[in-house]
Structures are given as C-alpha cells and as structure tokens.
C-alpha positions in Angstrom: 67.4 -82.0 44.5 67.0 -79.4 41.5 66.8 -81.0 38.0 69.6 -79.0 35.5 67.0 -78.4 33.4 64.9 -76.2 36.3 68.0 -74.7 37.4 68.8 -73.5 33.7 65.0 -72.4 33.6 65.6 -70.5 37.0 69.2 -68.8 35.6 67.0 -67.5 32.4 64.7 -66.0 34.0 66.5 -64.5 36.5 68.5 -62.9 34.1 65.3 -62.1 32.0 64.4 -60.4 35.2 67.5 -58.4 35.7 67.7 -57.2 32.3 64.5 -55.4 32.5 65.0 -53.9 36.2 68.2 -53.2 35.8 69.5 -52.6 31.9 66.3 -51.5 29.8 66.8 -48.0 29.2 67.1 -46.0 25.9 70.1 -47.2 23.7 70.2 -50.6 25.0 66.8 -51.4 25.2 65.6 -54.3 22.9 62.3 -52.2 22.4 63.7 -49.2 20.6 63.4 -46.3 22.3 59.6 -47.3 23.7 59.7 -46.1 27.4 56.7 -48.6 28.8 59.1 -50.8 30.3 61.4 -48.5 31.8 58.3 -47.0 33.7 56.6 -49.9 34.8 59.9 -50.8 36.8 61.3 -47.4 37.9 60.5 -47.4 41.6 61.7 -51.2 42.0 65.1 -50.1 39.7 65.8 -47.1 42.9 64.6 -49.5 45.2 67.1 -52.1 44.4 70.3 -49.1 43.4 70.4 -49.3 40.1 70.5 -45.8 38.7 68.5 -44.2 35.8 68.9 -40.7 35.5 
C-alpha cells in the first residue's frame, strides 16, 4: 500500500511534469522568455494534443 508521503511525491511531480509539457511557453513560463524548455519537449507536447502555435 502507497505511503501519503510517496503519493504526495508522485502528485508533485506529476504536475512538475505537466507543467513543462504542457504550460511552459512564453508569458507563463517560469524561465522568462528562454525557449530551451519549450524545444526540448515540442514533439511530445503534439504528441500528447496540447497545442503551441
């Protein structure tokens, strides 16, 4: 049985996760407007539909 504290470990990074497949682009981006991020994940954002341009 999962411990709370792995499940809360599991939610955070899962979220982590989302943020920078799905979210990180220009004026929300916690990186300014640095691009590296957005590239590195751009065929996995299409391949999971979320848009970007």
């Amino acid at each position: 049985m999962p411990t709370p504290v792995r499940l809360i470990g599991t939610t955070l990074l899962a979220l982590l996760a989302l943020y920078f497949i799905g979210v990180d682009q220009g004026a929300v981006s916690i990186f300014g407007s640095d691009m590296h991020v957005h590239e590195f994940v751009h065929d996995g954002r299409h391949f999971l539909g979320f848009p970007c341009h």
